[in-house]
N, C-alpha and C positions, 0 to 999 in steps of 0.2 A: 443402454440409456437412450428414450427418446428424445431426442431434442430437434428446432429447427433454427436457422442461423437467416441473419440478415447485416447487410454491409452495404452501406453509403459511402461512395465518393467522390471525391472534387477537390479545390483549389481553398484552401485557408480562406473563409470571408465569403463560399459563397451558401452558408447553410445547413451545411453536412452536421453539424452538429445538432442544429435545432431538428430536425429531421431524426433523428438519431433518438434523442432525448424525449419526442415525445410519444414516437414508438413502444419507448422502451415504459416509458409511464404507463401508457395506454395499456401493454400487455402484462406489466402486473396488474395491475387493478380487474382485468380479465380472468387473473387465477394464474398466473405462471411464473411460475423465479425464473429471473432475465439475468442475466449478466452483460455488463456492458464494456468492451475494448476500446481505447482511441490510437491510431497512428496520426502521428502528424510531425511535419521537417520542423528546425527550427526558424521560421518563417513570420512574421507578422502576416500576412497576406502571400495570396500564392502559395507555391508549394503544394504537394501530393499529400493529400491526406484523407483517412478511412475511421469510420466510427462501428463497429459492429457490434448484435446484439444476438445474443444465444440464448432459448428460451426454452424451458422444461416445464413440465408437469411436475419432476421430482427435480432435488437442489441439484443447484450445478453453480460451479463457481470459475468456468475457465472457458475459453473459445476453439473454435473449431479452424482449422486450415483453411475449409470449403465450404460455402455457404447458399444456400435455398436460392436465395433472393440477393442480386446484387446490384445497386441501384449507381449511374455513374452521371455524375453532375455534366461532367465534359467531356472531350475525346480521352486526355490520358486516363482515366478509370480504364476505355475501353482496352487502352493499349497495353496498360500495365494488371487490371485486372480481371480479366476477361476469364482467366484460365483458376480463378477462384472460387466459380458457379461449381456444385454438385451437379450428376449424373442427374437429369430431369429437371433442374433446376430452372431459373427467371435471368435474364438479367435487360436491366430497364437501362435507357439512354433516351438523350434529349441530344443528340447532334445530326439533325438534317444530312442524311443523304452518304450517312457513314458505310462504307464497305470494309469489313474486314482482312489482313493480308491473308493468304490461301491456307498458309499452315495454324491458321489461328481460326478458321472457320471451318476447318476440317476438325480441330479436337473438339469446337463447339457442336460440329454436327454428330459425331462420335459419341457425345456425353449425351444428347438429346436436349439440348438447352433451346428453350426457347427466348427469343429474342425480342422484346417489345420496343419500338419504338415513340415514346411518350412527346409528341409533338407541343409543350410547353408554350412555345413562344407565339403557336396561334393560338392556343385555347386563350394565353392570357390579352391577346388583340380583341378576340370578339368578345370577348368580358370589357375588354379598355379599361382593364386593370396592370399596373406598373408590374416590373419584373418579381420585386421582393419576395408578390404573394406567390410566386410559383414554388416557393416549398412548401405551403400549405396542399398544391397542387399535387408536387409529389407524393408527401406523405399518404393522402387519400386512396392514391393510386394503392401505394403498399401494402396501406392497413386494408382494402376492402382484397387483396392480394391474398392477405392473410386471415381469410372470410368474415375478419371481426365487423360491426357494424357504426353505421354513420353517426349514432347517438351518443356512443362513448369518445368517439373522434372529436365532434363537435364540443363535447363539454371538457374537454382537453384544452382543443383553441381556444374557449371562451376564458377557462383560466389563462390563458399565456396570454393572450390581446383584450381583456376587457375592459383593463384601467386604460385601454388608449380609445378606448370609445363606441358605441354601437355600430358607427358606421364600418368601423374596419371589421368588427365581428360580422357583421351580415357579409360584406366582403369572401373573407375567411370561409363563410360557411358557402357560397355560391362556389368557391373551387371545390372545397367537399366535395360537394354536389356532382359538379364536373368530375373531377378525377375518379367517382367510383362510379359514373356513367361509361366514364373508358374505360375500366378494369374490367366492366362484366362483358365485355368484348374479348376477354385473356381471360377467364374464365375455366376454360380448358388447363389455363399455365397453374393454377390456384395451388397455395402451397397449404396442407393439413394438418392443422395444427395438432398435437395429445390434448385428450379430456382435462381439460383444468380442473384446477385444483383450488379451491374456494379461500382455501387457508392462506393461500398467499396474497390475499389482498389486502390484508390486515400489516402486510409486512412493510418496516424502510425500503425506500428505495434508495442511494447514498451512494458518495463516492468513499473510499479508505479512508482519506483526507475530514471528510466531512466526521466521519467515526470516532479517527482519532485525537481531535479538536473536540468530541464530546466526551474523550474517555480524559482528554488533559482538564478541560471545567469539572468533569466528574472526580478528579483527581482534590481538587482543590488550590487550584492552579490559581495568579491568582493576578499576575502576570505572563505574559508571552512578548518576545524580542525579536524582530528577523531583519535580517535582508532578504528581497527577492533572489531565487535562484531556483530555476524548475529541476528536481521536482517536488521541491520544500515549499513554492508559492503558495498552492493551495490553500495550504495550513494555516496560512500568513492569513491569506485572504478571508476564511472562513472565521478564524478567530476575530477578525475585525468587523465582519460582517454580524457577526452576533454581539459583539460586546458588548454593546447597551443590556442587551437584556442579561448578560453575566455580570458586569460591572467588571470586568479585568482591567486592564490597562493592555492593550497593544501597541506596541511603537514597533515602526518602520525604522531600524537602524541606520546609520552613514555607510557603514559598511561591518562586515561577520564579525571584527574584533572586536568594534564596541557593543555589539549584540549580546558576544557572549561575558563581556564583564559589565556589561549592564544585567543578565540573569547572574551571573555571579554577584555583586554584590545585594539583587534585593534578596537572592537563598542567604547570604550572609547576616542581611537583618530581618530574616525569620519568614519574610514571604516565598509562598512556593511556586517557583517561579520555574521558565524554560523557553531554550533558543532552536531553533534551525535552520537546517542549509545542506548543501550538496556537496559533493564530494571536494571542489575546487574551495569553493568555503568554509569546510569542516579544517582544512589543510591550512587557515589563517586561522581560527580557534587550538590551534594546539594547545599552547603558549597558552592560553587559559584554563585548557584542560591539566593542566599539569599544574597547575597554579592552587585549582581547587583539590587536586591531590598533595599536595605539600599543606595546604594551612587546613585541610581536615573537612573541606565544604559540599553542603551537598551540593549536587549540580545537575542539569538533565538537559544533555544534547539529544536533538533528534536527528538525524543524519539519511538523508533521502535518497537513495543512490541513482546513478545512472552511469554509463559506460563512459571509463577517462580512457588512456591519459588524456589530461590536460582537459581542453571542452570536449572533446570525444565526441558522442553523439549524444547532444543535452537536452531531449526530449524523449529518449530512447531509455528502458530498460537492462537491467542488470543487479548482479549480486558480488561487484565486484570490491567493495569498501570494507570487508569485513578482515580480512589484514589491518588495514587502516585504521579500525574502530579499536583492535586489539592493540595495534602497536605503539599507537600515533601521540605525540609528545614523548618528552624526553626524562628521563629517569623511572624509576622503580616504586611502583605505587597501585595500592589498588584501585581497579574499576571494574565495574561491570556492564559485559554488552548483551545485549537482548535485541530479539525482532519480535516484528507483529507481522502476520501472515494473512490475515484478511480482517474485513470490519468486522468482523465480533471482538478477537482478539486486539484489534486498534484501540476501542474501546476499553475493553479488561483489562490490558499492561499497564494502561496508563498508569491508573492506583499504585501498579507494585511498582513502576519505576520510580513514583518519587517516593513511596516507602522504603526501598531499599537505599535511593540514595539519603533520604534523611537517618536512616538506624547507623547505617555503616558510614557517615559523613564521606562522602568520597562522589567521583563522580559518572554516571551514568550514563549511557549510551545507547539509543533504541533507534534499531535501523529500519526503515522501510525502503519501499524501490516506486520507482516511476507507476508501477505496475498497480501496487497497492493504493498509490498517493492520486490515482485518478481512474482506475475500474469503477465499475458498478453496481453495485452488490443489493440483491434480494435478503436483507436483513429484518429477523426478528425484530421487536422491540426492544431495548435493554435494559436489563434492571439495574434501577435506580437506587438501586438498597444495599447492592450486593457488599460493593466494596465498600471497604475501612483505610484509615489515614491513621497511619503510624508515624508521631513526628521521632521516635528514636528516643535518646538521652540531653532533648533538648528542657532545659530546666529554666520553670518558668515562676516556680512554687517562689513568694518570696522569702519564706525562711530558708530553704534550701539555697538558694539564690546566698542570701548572708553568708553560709557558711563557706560558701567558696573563695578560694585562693586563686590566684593566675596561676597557679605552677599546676592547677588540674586539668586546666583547657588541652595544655599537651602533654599530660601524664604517662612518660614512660613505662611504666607499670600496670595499665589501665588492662583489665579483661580484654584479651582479643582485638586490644587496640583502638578498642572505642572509648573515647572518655567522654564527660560532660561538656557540653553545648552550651552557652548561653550567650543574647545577643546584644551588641553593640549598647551602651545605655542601661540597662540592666542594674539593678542595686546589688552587683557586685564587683569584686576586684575586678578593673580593664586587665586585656592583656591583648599580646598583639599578634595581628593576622596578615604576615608577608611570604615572600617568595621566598627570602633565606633561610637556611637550615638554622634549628633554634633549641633554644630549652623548653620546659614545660610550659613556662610563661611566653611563649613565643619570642624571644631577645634573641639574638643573634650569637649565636653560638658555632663558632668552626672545628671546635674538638673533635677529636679522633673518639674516643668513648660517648659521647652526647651523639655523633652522628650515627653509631652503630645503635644506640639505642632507638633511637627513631627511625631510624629506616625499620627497623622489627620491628616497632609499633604498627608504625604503618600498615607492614606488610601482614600482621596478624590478622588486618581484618579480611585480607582477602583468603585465607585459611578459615575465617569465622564464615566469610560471605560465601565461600564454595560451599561449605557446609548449610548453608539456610538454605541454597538454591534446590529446587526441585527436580527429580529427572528429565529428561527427554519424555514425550508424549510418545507411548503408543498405540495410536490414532485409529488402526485395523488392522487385524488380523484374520483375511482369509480363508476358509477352508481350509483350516489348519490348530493344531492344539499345539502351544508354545512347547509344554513336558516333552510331546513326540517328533519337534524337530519343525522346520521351516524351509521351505525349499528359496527361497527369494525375501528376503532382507533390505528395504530397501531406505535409505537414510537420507536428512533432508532437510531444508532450512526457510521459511521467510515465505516468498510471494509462490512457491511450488508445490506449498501446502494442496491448495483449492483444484490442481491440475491433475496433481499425484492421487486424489480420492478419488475423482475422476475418473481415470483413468484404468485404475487399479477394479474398479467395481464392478462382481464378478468373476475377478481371476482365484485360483486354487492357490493354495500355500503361497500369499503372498501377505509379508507384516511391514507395517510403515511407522516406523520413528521418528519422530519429528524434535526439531531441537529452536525454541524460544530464548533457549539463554544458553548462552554461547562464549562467554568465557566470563569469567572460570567455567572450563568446562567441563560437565560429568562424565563420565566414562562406565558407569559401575553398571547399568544395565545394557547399555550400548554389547557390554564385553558377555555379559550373561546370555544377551541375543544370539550374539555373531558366534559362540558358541555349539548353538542347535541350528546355526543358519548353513546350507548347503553355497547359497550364492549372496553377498551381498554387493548393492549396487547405490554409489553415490550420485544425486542428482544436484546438480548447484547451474545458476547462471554466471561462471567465471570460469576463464580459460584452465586457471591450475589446481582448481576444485578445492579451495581454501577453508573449507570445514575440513575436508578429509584430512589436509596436511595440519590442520591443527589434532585430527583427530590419531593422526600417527607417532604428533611432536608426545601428544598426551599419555597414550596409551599401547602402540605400535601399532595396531588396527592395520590392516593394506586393503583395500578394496579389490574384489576381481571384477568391475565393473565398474566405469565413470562416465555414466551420460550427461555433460557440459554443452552450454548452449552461451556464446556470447558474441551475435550477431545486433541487438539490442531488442529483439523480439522476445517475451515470453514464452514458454513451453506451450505448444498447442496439445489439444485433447489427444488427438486423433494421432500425432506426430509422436508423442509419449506413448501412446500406449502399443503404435507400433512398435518403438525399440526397445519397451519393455519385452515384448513378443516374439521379436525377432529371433 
């Protein structure tokens, strides 16, 4: 795969991002699918932080270890990421008079790294222009680094600074100006980019977040609930940011509990509604979750992970809440958990999460990760057609409506434990919707026989729901015909998707299974795989690789292989596909 890689860094607040952001604009619009990374501490200000962008010719959906170009706001870039440049690579700084320690200029002279120093703080003197504009400074530098030209650059800045007024535009454009008058002096350092690709300029550019916020409106959402908690914010944000033009209702919760019985009761009067939050937050919605498993509701948690216990690292990545999503609340009842793995699928689940949770009234669970909730993805268009909206066995008909009784809302006997839906107000019998074990009318019932019944009720739908679900994705299969056997098997879940293709592309007898819905969880082809598989190897971001031990609790499966990664980094390209290789 050709690809070339760029990294900015600095301190929280000084830019790194804007720098970052319209790079990465600039080089799709040029013909290339970018992918874009953020590092950054939990910090308002200050703090180490890094934005990187990986750019192809063909798709790519994950980042590299080591990168082309690495641009460092301050001295710690230098200190910390000096040894991130590729063999031939750039790396840019703005700290007057900086010498490197011995053994850090020795791997630099080793690797052949050239070293530019970008003097900022005179160019922006003899301009007698204030500090701000020296990311426009930078950027210039990079992009004419990366041989594109000054006319695409400039109509960039002019969208990002024009409602502030000509003058800052001309501004903006005289550092242009400057910053690729210094580049053709590094000339020599120039990084080459692959033949674009025309097609990609028609594409999104988007974060996960931004996708999945369009797959929840596409959904017919109709409502959204949150408290802040990174790295659920986005979602928050983005849904609020568009509202007006959706007409949803967004609210900003007091805190996670009344978020999620604020979506529990408007799914209860018929609107399709949905909450999210983070792992620390998902752990005070229990108690709700189990709530809407007891009176029959639909419900749709999103649940965003990041590495606990407790605050862990809350800006950082992982795939560790997926126990959690299975386990979490108390007593015996269906749900169903599912992930989204990149912005296509953010967008697509959406629909089936709240079809599944309105057919099977029960509640639903769709995990993303830090990863997914703020990358950068070179996205198709999506179609606005595609999905359908299943409200289930909600009766709306009013003669239907008439004929019912309260004692069918929780009908022990009901097909597969679904029974009729209908809401609050409705011209038919009330009946009622609590958290105690009940009769069909919902009343409070503690019998010994009425509670065996209902718990089977219950529990049938998730027997119905395993059955609706679809297999695992198998997503490629290498140099290899499934009949005649499989040398490498490789299994897998969530934000590892876009790494794992990656990765893989090009290898001989290598297949990749991928799992979206993850419990109830299928087993039936997973078992027909691993069958004609020589090696199979599980890939998760958590320490005790909690797909697999579900996928053992299920079906006995053992892995000869568990490549785990839970540092709070993503799987790199380069990093995967060496121990794939290994």
């Amino acid at each position: 795969m050709s690809r070339i890689s760029l990294k900015v860094t600095g301190a929280q607040g000084q830019g790194v991002n804007s720098v970052g952001e319209i790079c990465g604009k600039g080089l799709k619009r040029a013909g290339y699918c970018v992918f874009g990374y953020r590092e950054y501490m939990s910090l308002i200000k200050g703090g180490h932080s890094s934005y990187q962008l990986d750019a192809s010719h063909e798709k790519i959906e994950s980042s590299e270890t080591r990168c082309d170009i690495v641009v460092n706001f301050n001295h710690h870039g230098l200190e910390q990421n000096y040894a991130d440049v590729k063999d031939g690579g750039i790396l840019i700084h703005q700290t007057p008079e900086w010498k490197f320690p011995k053994e850090h200029q020795k791997l630099l002279d080793n690797r052949n790294v050239t070293v530019v120093y970008l003097p900022t703080e005179d160019i922006l003197k003899k301009l007698k222009f204030p500090p701000i504009l020296g990311n426009v400074l930078i950027t210039s530098v990079v992009w004419s680094l990366l041989g594109q030209n000054d006319e695409g650059l400039k109509e960039l800045v002019r969208e990002q600074f024009g409602h502030k007024g000509e003058e800052l535009v001309k501004k903006n454009f005289m550092c242009v100006d400057e910053g690729i008058a210094f580049a053709k002096d590094c000339a020599a350092a120039a990084v080459v980019l692959p033949d674009a690709d025309p097609s990609w300029k028609d594409h999104l550019f988007m974060t996960g977040s931004e996708a999945m916020g369009l797959g929840i409106v596409h959904a017919g959402c109709r409502m959204y609930v949150g408290y802040p908690m990174t790295p659920s914010s986005p979602l928050l944000s983005y849904l609020a940011e568009i509202q007006n033009d959706t007409g949803m209702v967004i609210k900003q919760a007091e805190d996670e509990i009344t978020a999620a019985q604020m979506m529990t009761g408007g799914m209860l009067m018929g609107t399709r509604a949905a909450t999210g939050t983070s792992g620390g937050g998902f752990d005070l919605m229990t108690e709700t979750v189990s709530l809407n498993g007891i009176i029959e509701n639909p419900a749709v948690f999103v649940l965003a992970q990041r590495p606990g216990p407790a605050t862990g690292l809350p800006t950082w990545t992982g795939q560790g809440d997926l126990l959690l999503a299975v386990n979490s609340a108390h007593g015996d009842f269906a749900r169903l958990v599912m992930s989204v793995s990149e912005a296509q699928d953010a967008f697509d689940l959406m629909p089936e999460a709240f079809n599944y949770a309105d057919v099977f009234q029960t509640p639903v669970i769709v995990l993303t990760d830090k990863h997914i909730a703020e990358a950068l993805y070179t996205q198709a268009p999506f179609d606005e057609k595609k999905a359908t909206i299943d409200r289930g066995n909600l009766v709306t008909d009013p003669k239907k409506l008439a004929k019912l009784k309260a004692h069918d809302r929780f009908d022990s006997s009901a097909k597969d434990g679904i029974s009729p839906r209908w809401l609050p107000g409705s011209k038919a019998e009330p009946y009622c919707a609590q958290g105690d074990e009940h009769d069909g009318a919902g009343n409070v019932d503690e019998g010994a026989e009425n509670a065996v019944q209902q718990m089977e009720k219950r529990m049938r739908k998730m027997d119905a729901l395993k059955t609706a679900l679809p297999e695992p994705q198998l997503l490629r299969v290498a140099g290899c015909e499934l009949r005649e056997g499989i040398d490498t098997l490789i299994v897998s879940w969530g934000s590892n998707k876009g790494v794992i293709l990656d990765a893989i592309e090009g290898m001989e007898g290598v297949a990749y299974l991928h799992y979206s819905y993850l419990w109830p969880l299928k087993t039936e082809l997973l078992e027909e795989l691993a069958a004609k598989a020589k090696k199979m190897i599980l890939i998760e971001q958590n320490y005790q690789g909690q797909l697999g031990m579900l996928i053992k609790q299920e079906c006995g499966l053992e892995f000869d292989q568990k490549i785990l990664k839970y540092d709070g980094r993503p799987f790199f390209f380069d990093e995967l596909q060496a121990s794939l290789t290994a």
